[in-house]
C-alpha positions in Angstrom: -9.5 16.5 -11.1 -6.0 16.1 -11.1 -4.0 15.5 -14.3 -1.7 13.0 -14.1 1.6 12.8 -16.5 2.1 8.7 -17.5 5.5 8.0 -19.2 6.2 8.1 -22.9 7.2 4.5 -23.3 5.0 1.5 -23.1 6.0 -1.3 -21.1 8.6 -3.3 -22.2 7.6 -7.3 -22.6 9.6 -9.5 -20.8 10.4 -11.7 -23.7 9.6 -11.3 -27.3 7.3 -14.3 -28.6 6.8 -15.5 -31.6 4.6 -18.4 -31.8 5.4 -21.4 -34.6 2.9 -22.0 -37.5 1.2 -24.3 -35.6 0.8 -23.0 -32.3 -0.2 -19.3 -34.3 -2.5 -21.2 -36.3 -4.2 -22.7 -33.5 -4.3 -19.2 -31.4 -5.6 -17.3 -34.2 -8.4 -20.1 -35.1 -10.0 -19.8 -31.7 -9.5 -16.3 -31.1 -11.4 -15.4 -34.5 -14.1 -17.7 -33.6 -14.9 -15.7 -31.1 -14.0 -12.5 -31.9 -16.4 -13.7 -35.7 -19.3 -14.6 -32.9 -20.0 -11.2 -32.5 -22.6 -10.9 -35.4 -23.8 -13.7 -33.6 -24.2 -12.7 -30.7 -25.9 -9.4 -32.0 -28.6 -11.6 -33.8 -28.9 -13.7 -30.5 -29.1 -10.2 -28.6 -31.7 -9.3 -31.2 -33.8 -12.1 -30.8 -33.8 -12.4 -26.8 -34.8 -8.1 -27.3 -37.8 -9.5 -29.9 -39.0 -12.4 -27.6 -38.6 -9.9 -24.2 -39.5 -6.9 -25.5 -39.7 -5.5 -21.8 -37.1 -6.9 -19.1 -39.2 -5.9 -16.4 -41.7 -8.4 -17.0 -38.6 -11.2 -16.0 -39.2 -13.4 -13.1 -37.1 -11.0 -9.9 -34.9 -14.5 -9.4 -32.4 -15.0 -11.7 -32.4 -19.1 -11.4 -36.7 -18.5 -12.0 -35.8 -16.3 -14.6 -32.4 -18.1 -16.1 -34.6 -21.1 -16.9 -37.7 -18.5 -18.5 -35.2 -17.0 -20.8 -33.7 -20.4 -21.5 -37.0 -21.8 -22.4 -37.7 -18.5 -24.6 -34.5 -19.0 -26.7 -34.0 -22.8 -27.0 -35.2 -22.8 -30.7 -33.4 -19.9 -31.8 -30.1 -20.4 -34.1 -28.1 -17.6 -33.5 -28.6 -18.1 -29.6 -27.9 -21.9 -29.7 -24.7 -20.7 -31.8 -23.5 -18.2 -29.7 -23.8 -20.5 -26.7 -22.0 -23.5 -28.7 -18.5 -20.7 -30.1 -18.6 -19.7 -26.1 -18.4 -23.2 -24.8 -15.8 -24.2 -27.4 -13.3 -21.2 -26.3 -13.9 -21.5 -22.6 -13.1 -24.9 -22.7 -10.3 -25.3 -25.1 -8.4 -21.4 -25.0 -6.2 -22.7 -22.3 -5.6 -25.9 -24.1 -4.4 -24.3 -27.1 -2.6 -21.4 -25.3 -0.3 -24.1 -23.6 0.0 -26.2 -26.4 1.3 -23.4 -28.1 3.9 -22.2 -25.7 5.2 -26.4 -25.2 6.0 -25.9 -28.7 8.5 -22.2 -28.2 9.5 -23.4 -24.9 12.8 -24.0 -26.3 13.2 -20.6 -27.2 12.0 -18.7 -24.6 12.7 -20.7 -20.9 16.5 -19.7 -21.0 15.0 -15.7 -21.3 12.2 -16.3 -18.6 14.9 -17.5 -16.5 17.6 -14.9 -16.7 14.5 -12.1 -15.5 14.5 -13.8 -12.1 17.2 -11.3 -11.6 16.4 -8.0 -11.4 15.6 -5.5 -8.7 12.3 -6.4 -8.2 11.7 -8.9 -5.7 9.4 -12.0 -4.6 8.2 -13.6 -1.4 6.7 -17.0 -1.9 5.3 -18.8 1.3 6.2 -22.1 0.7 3.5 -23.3 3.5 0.8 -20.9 2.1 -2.6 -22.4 2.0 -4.7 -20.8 -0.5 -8.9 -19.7 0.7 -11.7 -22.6 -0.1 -12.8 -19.7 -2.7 -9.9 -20.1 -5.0 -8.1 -23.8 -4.1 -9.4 -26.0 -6.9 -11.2 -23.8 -8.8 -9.9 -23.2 -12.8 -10.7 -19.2 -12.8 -12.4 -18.8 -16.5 -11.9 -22.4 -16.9 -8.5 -21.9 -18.1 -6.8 -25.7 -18.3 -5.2 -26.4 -14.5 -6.1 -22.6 -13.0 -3.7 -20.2 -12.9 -1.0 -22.2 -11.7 -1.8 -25.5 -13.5 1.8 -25.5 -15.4 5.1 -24.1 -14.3 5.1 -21.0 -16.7 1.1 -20.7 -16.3 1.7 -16.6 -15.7 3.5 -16.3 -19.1 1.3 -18.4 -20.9 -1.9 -16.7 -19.7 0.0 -13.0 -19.8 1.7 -13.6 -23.4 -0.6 -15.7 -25.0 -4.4 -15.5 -23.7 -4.2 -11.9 -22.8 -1.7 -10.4 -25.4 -2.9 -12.8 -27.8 -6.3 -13.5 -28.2 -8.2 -11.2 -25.2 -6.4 -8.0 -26.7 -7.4 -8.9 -30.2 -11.2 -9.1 -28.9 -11.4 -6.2 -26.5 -8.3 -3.6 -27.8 -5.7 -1.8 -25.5 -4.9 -3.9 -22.4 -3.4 -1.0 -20.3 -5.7 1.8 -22.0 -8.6 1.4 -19.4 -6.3 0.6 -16.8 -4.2 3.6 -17.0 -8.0 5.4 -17.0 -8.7 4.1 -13.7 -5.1 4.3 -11.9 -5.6 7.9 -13.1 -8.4 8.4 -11.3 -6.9 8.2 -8.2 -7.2 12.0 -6.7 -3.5 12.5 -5.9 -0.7 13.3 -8.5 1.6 11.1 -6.6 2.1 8.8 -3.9 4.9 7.1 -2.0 3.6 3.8 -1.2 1.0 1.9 -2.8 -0.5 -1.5 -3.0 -1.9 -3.7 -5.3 -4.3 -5.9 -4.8 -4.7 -9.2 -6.6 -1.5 -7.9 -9.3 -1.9 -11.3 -10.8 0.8 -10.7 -14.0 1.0 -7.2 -13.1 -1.1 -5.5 -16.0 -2.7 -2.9 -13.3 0.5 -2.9 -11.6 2.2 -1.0 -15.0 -0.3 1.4 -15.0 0.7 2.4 -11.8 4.3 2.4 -12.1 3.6 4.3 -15.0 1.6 7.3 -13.7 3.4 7.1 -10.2 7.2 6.6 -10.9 8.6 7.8 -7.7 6.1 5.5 -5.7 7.5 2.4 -3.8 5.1 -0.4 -5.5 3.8 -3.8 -3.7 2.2 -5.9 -5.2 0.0 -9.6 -3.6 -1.7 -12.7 -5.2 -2.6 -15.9 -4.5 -1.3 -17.2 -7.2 3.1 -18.1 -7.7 2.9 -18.7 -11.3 1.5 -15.5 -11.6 3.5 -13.3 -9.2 6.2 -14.5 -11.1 5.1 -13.5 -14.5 5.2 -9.9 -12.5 8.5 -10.5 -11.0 9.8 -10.9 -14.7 7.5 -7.7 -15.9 9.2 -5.8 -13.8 12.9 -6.6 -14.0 12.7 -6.6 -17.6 11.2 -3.1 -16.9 14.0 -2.2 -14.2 11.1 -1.5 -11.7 11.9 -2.4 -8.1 8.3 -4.0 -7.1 8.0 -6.2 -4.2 5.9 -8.9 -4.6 4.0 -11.3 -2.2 2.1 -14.4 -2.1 -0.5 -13.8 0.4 -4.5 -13.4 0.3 -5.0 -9.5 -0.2 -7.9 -9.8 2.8 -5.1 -11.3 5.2 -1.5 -9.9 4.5 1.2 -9.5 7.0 1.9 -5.9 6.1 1.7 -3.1 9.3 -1.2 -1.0 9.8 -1.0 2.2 8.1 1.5 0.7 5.5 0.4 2.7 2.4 -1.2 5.7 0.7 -2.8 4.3 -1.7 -4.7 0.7 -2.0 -5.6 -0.2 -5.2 -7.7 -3.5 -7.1 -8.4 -4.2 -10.9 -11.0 -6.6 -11.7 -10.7 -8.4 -8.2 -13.6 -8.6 -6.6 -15.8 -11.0 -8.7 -13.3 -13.7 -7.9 -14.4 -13.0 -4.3 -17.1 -14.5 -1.9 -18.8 -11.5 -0.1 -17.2 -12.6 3.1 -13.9 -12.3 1.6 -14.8 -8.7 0.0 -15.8 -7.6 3.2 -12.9 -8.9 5.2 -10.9 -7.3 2.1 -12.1 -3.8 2.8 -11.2 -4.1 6.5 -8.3 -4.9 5.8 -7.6 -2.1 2.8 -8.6 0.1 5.7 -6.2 -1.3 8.4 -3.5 -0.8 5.6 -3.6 3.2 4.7 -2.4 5.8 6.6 -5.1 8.6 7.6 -5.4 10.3 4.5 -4.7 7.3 2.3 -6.9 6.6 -0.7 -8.6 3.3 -2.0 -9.1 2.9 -5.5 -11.3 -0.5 -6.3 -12.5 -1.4 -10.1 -14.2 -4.5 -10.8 -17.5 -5.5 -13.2 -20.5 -3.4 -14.0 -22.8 -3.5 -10.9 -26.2 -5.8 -11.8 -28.2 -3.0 -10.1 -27.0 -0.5 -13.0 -28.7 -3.3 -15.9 -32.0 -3.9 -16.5 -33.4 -7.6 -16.1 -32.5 -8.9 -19.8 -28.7 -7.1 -19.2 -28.4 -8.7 -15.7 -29.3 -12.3 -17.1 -26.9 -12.1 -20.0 -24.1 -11.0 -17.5 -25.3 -13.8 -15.3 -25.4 -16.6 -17.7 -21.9 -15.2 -19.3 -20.5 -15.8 -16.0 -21.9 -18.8 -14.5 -20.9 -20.7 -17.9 -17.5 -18.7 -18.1 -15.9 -20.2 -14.5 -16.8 -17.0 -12.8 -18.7 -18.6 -9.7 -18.5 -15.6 -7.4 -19.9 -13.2 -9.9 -23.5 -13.0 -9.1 -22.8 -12.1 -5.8 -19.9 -9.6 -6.0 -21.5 -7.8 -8.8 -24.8 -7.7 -6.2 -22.9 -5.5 -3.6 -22.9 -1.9 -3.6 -19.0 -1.2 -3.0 -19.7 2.4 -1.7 -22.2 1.1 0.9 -19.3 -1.6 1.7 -16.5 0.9 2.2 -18.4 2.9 4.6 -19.2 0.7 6.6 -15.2 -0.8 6.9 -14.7 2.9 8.2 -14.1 5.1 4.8 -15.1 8.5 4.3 -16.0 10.0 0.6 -17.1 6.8 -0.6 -18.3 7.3 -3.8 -18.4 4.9 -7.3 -18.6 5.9 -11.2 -18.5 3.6 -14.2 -16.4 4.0 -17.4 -16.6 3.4 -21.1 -19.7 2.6 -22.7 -21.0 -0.5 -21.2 -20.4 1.2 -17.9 -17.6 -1.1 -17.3 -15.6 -1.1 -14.9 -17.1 0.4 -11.9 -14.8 2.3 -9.8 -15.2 2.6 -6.3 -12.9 5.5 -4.8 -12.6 6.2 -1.3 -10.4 8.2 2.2 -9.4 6.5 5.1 -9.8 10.1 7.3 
């Protein structure tokens, strides 16, 4: 394994936010109800072990055995609890994220501004038509989608991620540097990122690669330009697309290195596949592609799989249950890769990391 050398310095935000008393107040309410449903969710995790003491006896279907499990738990506090805490933050942590940005706007849209300058740059197609997978769908029921308010990026960058994710699951760019390391080169010249969205992944990369030339592509503006802003305030000279990552108007054998983070699941299994095609078309012979995305339902048992399921299906994830049903490695091979081969990281064998050579 090759040891790659990341800088000293963490990234630099692009603005520093401080929330007012109200909007903190808000933030931290609904971020510790959560974060305080975790004995709750061990007691629920407790009971569903008690009441299916074996997973293997669980209907095969997952609808058949959605509604057995449902059935089984219906009576049980802690459960009913843990589903009620969930329902509360997925509806309202985009509500009280922008809530609480409307009310620093003042302070902070003159700053935003000024990092449109920089020598980053961005490509927006102003006749882009978004995929029937994403085009009206509010991704983890955040309020409007990712692009439901002219500063959505910063918002869901600054405040949900930075702000009440961080707080629940630690070190944003930890695992993320983990799995741009993994990446069997010590450098590369040209590399692309898949789905950027804010450009979390994106850091890691710059980080660990600092010589490489950096591209990143969403769907999503408000995003990219949360990114864009990233990287001027960082003096990195990313370019930045709007375009779908399995369709993008790059040449064939553009880049050594194709990389995703937590992509996939927001995919239809069509799109995935057309996206590996296309990952392929894109590297040089050679080039490496390095994919992450959720913990593959084949590595749970039947109790694990339903309690990713249900997480998913009630927390906007509606492509979940398929993506997390594909086996990447058999998917890459067949788009033409050699060495395809997948591992998962951390303890709850998440992410899963697909690596693979274009020969």
């Amino acid at each position: 394994m090759t040891v790659h050398m990341a800088k000293d310095r963490a990234a630099k935000d692009p603005v520093d936010l401080a929330l007012r008393q109200r909007g903190r107040a808000s933030v931290d309410f609904i971020t510790l109800l959560r974060s305080a449903g975790r004995d709750v969710v061990a007691a629920a995790t407790e009971a569903m072990e008690t009441i299916v003491p074996d997973p293997s006896v669980l209907p095969e279907d997952l609808e058949a055995r959605f509604r057995e499990v449902e059935a089984a738990l219906v009576n049980e506090p802690s459960y009913r609890t843990q589903k009620l805490t969930h329902e509360y933050h997925a509806r309202m942590h985009g509500v009280v994220a922008r809530e609480a940005f409307e009310q620093v706007r003042d302070l902070v849209e003159g700053k935003l501004r000024c990092l449109d300058d920089g020598p980053a740059t961005l490509t927006l197609d102003p006749d882009f038509h978004a995929p029937d997978y994403w085009s009206g769908v509010d991704i983890h029921r955040t309020l409007g989608g990712w692009d439901g308010h002219e500063f959505q990026g910063f918002i869901h960058s600054e405040i949900i991620h930075k702000k009440m994710v961080a707080y629940m699951f630690g070190d944003l760019y930890g695992q993320r540097r983990d799995v741009a390391a993994l990446a069997p080169n010590s450098s590369y010249e040209r590399i692309l990122d898949m789905g950027c969205s804010t450009g979390y992944f994106t850091v890691a990369l710059a980080q660990l690669y600092p010589e490489a030339r950096i591209t990143g592509v969403d769907l999503s503006p408000r995003t990219l330009e949360q990114a864009h802003r990233l990287a001027n305030a960082n003096g990195w000279a990313w370019r930045l697309y709007q375009c779908a990552a399995e369709k993008t108007p790059f040449a064939s054998g553009s880049f050594d290195l194709v990389t995703s983070y937590i992509m996939l699941h927001e995919m239809p299994e069509a799109a995935i596949v057309d996206l590996m095609g296309e990952a392929f078309r894109l590297l040089e012979p050679g080039g490496d592609l390095l994919f992450a995305d959720v913990t593959r339902f084949s590595d749970m048992d039947r109790l694990q799989e339903w309690k990713a399921d249900t997480a998913a299906r009630f927390g906007g994830e509606p492509h979940w249950r398929a993506s997390a049903s594909l086996d990447l490695a058999a998917l890459a091979a067949s788009a033409g890769f050699t060495d395809a081969k997948t591992q998962n990281l951390g303890p709850n064998r998440y992410p899963h990391v697909l690596h693979a050579r274009k020969a």
